[in-house]
C-alpha positions in Angstrom: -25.3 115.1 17.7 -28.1 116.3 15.3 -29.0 118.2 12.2 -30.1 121.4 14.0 -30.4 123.6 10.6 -29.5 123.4 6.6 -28.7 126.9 5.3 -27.0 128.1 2.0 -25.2 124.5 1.7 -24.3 124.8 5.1 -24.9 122.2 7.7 -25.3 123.0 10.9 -25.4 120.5 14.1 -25.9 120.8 17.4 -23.5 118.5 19.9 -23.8 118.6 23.5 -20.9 118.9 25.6 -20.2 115.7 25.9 -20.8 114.3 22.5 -18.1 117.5 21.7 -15.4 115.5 24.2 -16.0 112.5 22.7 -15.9 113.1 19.4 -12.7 115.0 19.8 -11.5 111.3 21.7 -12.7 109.5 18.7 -10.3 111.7 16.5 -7.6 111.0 18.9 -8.1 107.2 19.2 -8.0 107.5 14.9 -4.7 108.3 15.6 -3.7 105.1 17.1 -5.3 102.6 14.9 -3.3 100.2 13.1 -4.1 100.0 9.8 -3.5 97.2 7.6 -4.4 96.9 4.0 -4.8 93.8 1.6 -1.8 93.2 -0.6 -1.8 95.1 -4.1 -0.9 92.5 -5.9 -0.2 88.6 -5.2 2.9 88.9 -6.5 5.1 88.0 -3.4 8.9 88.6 -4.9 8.0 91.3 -7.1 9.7 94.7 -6.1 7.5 96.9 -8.1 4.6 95.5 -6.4 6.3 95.6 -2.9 7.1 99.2 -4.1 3.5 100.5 -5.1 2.2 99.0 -1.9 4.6 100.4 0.3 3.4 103.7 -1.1 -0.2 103.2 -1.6 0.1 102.5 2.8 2.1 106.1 2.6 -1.0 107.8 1.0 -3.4 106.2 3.3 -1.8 107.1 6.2 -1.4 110.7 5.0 -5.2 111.3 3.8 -6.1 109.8 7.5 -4.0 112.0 9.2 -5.2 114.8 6.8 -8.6 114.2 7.7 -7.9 114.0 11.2 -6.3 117.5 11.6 -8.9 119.0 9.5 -12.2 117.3 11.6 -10.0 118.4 15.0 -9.6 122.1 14.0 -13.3 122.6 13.2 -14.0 121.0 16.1 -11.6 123.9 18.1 -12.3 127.0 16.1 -14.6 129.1 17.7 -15.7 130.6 14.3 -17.0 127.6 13.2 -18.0 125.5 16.6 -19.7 127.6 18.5 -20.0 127.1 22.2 -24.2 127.8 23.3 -26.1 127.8 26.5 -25.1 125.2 29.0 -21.8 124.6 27.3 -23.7 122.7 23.8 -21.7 123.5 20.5 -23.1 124.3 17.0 -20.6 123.2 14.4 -20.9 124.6 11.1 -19.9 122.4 8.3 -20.2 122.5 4.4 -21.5 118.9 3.2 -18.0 118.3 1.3 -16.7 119.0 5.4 -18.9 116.5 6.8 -18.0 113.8 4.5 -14.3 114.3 5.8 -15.4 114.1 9.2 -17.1 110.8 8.0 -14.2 109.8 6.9 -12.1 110.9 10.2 -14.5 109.2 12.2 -14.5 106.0 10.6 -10.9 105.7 10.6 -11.4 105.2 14.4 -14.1 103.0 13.8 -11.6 100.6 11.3 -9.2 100.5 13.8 -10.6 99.3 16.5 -12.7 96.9 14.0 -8.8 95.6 12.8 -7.6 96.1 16.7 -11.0 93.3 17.2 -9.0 90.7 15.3 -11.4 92.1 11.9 -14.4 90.1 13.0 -16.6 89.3 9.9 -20.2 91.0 11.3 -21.7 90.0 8.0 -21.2 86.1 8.5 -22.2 86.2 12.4 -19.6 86.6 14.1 -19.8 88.7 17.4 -17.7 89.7 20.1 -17.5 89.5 24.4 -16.3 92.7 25.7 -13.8 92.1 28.1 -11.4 93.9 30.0 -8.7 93.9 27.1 -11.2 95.2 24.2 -13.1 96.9 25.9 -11.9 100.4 24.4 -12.3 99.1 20.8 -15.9 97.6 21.6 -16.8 101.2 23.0 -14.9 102.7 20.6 -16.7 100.9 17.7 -20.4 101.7 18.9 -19.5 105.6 19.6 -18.2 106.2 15.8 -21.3 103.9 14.5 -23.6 106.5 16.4 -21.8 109.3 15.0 -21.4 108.2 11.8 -24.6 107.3 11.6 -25.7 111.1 12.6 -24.1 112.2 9.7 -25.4 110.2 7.1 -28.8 111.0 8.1 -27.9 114.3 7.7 -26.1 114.2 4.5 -28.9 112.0 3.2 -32.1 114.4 4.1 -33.8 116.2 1.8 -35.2 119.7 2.8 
């Protein structure tokens, strides 16, 4: 995936088939990630607390899964992803779009991070791909290569 063009606020980039299939996986797999969030409060008995965290999870969940329906209809419309030459797409996207696929796409990433056991990066701690994390170790590295496609692109100036 790259920045092919910039054009009236409009971002267009160019995906090769297969970066097309697997981005549309990477939605798919943002689908099945748990997700788990740090308590609101600290406050263990406390049923507003329980209450406000019970529905801040609700709102996650929601903006994830709006994210993810939006990101996987521009990837289908045929107005807006447009199938080239030797089956390549251009996707057209406004940069307000491309931060929600930012967002759609890390939501796979986080998942499979959390799916990891949360592994702390920062304080050196790695991981052995094996047979039984395997998916969340490729998983991981795809949506870091996308994501980071799309900062670059949200980042250049003209």
């Amino acid at each position: 995936m790259n920045l092919l063009s910039r054009d009236g606020g409009r971002l267009v980039f160019h995906l090769t088939r297969r970066e097309h299939y697997l981005l549309r996986v990477l939605l798919r797999l943002a689908r099945r990630g748990r997700r788990t969030h740090a308590p609101l409060s600290r406050a263990v008995d406390d049923p507003l607390a329980a209450a406000a965290a019970e529905a801040f999870a609700a709102g996650i969940v929601a903006h994830h899964d709006r994210t993810r329906s939006e990101a996987e209809a521009w990837l289908k419309d045929p107005r807006r992803c447009i199938r080239g030459r030797g089956g390549s797409f251009g996707l057209t996207l406004t940069p307000s779009e491309t931060e929600t696929l930012l967002q759609a796409i890390n939501a796979a990433r986080v998942g499979a991070w959390e799916s990891l056991g949360s592994p702390d990066f920062e304080m050196g701690e790695r991981i052995q791909a094996d047979p039984t994390n395997l998916r969340a170790v490729v998983t991981m590295g795809l949506a870091e290569q996308f994501v980071g496609e799309l900062l670059r692109a949200l980042h250049e100036t003209d």
